[in-house]
C-alpha positions as CSV (number, residue, x, y, z in Angstrom):
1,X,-12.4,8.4,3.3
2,X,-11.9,10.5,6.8
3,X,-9.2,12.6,6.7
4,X,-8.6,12.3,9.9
5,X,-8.8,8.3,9.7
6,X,-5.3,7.3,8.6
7,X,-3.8,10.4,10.2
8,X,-1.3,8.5,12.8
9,X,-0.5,6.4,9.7
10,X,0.9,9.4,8.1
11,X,2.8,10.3,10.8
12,X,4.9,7.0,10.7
13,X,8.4,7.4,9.7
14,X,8.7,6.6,6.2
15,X,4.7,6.7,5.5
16,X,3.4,10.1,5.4
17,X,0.9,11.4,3.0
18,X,2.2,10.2,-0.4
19,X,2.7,6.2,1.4
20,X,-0.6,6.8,2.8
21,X,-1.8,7.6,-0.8
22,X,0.2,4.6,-2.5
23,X,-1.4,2.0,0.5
24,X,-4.8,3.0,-0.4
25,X,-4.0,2.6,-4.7
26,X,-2.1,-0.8,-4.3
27,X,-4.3,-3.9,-4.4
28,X,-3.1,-7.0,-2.1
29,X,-3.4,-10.6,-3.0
30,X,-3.6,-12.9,0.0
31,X,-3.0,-16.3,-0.3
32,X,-6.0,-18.5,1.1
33,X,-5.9,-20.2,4.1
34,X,-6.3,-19.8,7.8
35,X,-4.6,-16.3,8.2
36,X,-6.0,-14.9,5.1
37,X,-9.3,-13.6,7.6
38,X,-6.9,-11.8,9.7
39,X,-4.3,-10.2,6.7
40,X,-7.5,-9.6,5.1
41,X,-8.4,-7.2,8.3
42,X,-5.4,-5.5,8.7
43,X,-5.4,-4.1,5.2
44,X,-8.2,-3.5,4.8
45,X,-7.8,-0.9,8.7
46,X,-5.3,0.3,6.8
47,X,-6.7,1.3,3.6
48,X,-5.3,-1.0,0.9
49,X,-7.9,0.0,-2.0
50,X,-8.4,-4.0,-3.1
51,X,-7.9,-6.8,-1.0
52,X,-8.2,-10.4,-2.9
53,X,-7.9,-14.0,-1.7
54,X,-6.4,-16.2,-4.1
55,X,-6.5,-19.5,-4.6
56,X,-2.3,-20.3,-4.1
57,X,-0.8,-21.4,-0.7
58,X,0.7,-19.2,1.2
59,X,4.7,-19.1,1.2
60,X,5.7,-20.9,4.7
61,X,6.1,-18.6,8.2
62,X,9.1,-19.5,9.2
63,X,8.3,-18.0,12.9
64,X,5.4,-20.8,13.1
65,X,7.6,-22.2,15.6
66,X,7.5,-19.8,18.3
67,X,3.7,-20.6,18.7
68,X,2.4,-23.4,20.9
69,X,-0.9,-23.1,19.5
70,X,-2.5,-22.5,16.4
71,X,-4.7,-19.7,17.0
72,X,-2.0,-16.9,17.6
73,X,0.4,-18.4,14.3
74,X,-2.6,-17.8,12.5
75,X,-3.0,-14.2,13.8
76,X,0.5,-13.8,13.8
77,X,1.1,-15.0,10.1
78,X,-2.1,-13.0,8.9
79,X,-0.4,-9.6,10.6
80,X,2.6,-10.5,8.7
81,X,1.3,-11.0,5.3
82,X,-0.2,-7.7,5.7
83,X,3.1,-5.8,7.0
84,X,4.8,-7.4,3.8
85,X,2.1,-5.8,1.5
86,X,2.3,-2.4,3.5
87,X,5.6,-2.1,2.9
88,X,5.9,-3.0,-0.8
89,X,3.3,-0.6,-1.4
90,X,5.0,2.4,0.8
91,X,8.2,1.8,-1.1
92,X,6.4,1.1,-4.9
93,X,6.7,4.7,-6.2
């Protein structure tokens, strides 16, 4: 991979090289259904090394509210699956 591909990445607080590294070893499991397209997208931009879609439900977004139509939960709930993984891989040592 580019170098300079994930460099802004790095330069997040709380990222940097070694979370950069530990993003692009962790392997995500997304849970199929109608945001698993769009978490599958953002890890993947980001460099998780193995992106899977199981076979599981997903566990319920609670902000599904907010959203008067379908479309954007989707995106939205698909981003946030992602962030989740992102995070538990920057902070798995």
């Amino acid at each position: 991979m580019s170098a300079e591909r994930y460099d802004r990445q790095k330069r997040l607080p709380g990222v940097g090289a070694a979370g950069q590294l530990r993003i692009e070893r962790s392997a995500a499991h997304v849970p199929a259904g109608p945001s698993a397209n769009v978490a599958l997208a953002y890890l993947a931009r980001a460099g998780v090394g193995h992106v899977e879609i199981v076979p599981r439900p997903a566990p319920p977004f609670r902000h599904a509210a907010a959203f008067a139509f379908d479309g954007p939960c989707r995106v939205a709930e698909g981003a946030h699956l992602a962030i989740v993984h992102l995070i538990e891989a920057i902070r798995t040592a």
